[in-house]
N, C-alpha and C positions, 0 to 999 in steps of 0.2 A: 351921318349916322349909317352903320352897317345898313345894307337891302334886307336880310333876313329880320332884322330887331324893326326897322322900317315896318314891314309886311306883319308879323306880330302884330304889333301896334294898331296897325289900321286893320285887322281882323276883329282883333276886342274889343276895338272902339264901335265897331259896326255889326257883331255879332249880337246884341240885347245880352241872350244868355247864348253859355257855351255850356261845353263838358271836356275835358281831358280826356283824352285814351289816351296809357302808358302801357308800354311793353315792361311787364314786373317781374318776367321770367323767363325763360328759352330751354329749350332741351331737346338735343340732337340739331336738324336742319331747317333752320327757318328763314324766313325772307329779312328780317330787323332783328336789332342786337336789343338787352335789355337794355331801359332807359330811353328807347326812340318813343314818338309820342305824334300825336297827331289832334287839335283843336272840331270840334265838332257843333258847328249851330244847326238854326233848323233849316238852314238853305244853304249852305257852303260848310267847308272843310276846312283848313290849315295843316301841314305837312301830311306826312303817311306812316304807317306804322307797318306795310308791304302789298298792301294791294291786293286783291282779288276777293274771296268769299272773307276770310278773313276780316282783312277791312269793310265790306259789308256790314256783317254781322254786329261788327262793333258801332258803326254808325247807326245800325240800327238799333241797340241797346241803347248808347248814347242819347238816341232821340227822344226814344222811350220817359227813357230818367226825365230829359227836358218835358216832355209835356205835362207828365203829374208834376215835378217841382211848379209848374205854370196852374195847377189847378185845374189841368185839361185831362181829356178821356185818356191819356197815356202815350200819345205818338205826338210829335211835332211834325216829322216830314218821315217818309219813306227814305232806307237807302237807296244809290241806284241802279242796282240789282239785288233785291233782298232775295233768299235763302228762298227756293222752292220748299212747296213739302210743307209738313209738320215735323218732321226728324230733325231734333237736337244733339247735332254730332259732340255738344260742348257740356261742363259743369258749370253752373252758376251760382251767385250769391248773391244776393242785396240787403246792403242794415241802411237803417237811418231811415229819416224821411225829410222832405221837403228839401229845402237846397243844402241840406248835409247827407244826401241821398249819396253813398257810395256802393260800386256793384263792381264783381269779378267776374270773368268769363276764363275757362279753361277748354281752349281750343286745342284738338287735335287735324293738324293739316295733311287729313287723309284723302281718300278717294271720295269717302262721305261727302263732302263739301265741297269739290272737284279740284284737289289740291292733293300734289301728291309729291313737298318736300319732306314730308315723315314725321317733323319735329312735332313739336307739341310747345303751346304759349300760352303764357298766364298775360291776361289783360288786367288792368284798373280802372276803372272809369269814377271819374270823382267830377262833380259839379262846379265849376270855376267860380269863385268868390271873390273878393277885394283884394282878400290876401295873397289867394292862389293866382291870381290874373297878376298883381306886384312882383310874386319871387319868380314866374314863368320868363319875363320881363327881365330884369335883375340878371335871370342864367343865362339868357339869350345875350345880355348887355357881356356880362362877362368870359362868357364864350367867342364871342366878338374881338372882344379885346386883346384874346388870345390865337387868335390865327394863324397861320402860317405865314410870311409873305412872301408875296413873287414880285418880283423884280423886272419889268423887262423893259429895256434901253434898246428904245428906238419904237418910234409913232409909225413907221410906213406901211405898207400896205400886208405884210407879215404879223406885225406888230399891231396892227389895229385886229388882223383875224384872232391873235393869238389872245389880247385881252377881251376879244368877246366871250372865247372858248373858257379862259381859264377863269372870267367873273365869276361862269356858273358853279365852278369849285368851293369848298370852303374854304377859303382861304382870302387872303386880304390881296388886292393886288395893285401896282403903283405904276404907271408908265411915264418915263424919264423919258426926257426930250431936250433937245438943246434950240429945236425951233418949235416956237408957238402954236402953227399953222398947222403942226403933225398930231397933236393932243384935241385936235378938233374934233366932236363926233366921238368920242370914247362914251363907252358906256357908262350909265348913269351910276354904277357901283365901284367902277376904277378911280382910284384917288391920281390925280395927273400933279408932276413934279417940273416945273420948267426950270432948268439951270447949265448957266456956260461949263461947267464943271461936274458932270455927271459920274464921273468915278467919285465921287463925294460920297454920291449916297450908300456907295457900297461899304464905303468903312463906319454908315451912318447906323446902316439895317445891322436889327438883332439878328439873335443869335437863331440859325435854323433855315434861316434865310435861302429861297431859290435866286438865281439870276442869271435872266438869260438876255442876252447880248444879240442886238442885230439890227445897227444903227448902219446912216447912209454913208458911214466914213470907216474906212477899215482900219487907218490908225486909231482912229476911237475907239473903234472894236477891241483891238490890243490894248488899251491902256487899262479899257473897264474891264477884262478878263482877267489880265494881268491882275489889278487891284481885290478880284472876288478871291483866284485861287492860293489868294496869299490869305483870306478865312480860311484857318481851316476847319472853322463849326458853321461853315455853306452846307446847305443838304443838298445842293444841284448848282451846277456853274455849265454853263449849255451859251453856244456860240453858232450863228448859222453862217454858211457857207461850205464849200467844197473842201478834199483831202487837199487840195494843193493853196486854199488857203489857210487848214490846219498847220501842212508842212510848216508854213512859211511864217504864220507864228509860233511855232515851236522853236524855231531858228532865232527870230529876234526877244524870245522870251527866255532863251538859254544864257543868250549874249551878252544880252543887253537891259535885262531888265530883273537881273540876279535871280531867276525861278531855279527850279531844280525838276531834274525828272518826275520825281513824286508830285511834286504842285500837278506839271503839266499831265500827269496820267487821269485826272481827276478831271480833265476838260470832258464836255460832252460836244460833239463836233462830226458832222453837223448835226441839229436838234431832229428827233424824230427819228432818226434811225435811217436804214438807206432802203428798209423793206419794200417798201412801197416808191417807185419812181413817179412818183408826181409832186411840180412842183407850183400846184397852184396854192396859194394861202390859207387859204381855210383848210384842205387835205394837209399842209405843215403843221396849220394851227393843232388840228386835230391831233395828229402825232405826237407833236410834244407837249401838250396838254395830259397828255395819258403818261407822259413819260415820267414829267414833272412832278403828278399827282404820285406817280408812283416812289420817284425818289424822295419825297415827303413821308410819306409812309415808312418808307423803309427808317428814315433820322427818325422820328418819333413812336413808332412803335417799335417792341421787343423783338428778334428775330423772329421769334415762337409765336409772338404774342400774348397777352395777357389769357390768362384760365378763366378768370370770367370777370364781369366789369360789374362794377355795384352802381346804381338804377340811383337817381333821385328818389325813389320810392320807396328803394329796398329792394327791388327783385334782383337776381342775379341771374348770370348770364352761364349755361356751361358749354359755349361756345369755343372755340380752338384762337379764334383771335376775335378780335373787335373791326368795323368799318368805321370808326370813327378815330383822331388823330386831334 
């Protein structure tokens, strides 16, 4: 099971009651896109909808709603940092009662509140029911399902930095190994693949697919690369090592293994870029983790980006692009 749909799970299962806060709307510069969402009990959280007085605020609403749906004075917990003051930088709304209690907040993220991206956000805050906890579940399963994948061949000490880096992504990731001994200690959210035949998986993985190469054999390195840049709907083919082990698979990938200039323009080599000279693991990890993420984005989102994104909810977004893929 996905980590995220995981964590869900054992949120709801151990929150009694909750409350949704949805971002149902956006206009001009805000921290979250519509449609981001955040779970709210009387003692813990589940995701963010951007942090700061904002999110406050809405926890605090949130709680609110819970305590009167409990038949209480009206709070369950304090946020924590609630809103000094009596000044309501926001507009509000509440209908319904009891656990069909649904409320709007219309936030402006000004100086008022000590926030000062300018935009303005319509929240939702709706009370989680049987049904709304089911379809919460259900998108989280299906959004899962749909991931991105990263690919990266080779368990060693690179390779272990890089899928810790890149679990935290959304994104699905798989580490290929040809010895056992290397997929040891992988994080509990990387799906591990043992097999004598690891160029396999590349003609295995859908379509969008990243893959990055940096096994402890550099004929193996050529063969899996060779095999990604012959995709051509790969959203990244990323290879570690130096210019003169580039050269040198360029030469036997010309010759020998019918590629074309165009294939090989598409290699990324070495991963990470050469900004930064340092060549400890995790500082690699780090680099091409960002790099990766980024040529993800680039294959699934529009150059421009989408005008605005429609919300589970309905709210729309009139944001320039989306952070979500």
């Amino acid at each position: 099971m996905n980590a995220k749909v995981q964590s869900l799970k054992a949120f709801l299962a151990g929150a009694g009651r909750a409350a949704l806060v949805e971002v149902a709307g956006t206009k001009g510069s805000t921290p979250r896109e519509a449609g981001a969402f955040m779970l709210v009990s009387g003692s813990a959280t589940f995701g963010t909808i951007g942090g700061g007085q904002l999110e406050y605020m809405a926890i605090d609403k949130a709680r609110q709603m819970l305590g009167r749906s409990a038949g209480g004075p009206g709070e369950v917990g304090a946020a924590p940092h609630p809103p000094a003051g009596t000044f309501s930088p926001y507009g509000d709304g509440e209908k319904g009662a009891g656990r069909n209690a649904v409320a709007t907040l219309d936030i402006a993220l000004g100086p008022e509140i000590g926030q000062c991206c300018g935009g303005r956000v319509e929240l939702l805050i709706r009370l989680v029911d049987a049904a709304l906890e089911a379809k919460l579940v259900a998108e989280a399963e299906a959004e899962a399902a749909h991931l991105p994948h990263v690919y990266i061949f080779g368990g060693g000490h690179v390779g272990q930095a890089l899928a810790s880096a890149v679990a935290l992504l959304p994104v699905h990731v798989v580490v290929v190994e040809t010895r056992a001994e290397a997929l040891e200690g992988m994080p509990e959210a990387v799906e591990t693949k043992l097999t004598p035949m690891p160029e396999a998986m590349v003609r295995e993985a859908p379509a969008g697919s990243a893959f990055v190469v940096l096994t402890h054999d550099h004929a193996l390195d050529f063969l899996i690369i060779a095999e990604a840049l012959k995709r051509r709907d790969a959203a990244y083919v990323g290879m570690i090592g130096s210019r003169t082990k580039k050269a040198t698979f360029r030469n036997w990938f010309l010759k020998s293994a019918d590629g074309s200039e165009a294939e090989f323009a598409r290699l990324v080599s070495p991963i990470g870029g050469d900004a930064v000279k340092d060549k400890r693991p995790q500082v690699i990890a780090a680099l091409a983790a960002a790099e990766i993420i980024t040529a993800l984005a680039r294959y699934y989102l529009p150059v421009d980006g989408p005008k605005y994104s429609q919300s589970p909810g309905g709210g729309r977004s009139t944001a320039s692009s989306s952070q979500t893929f």
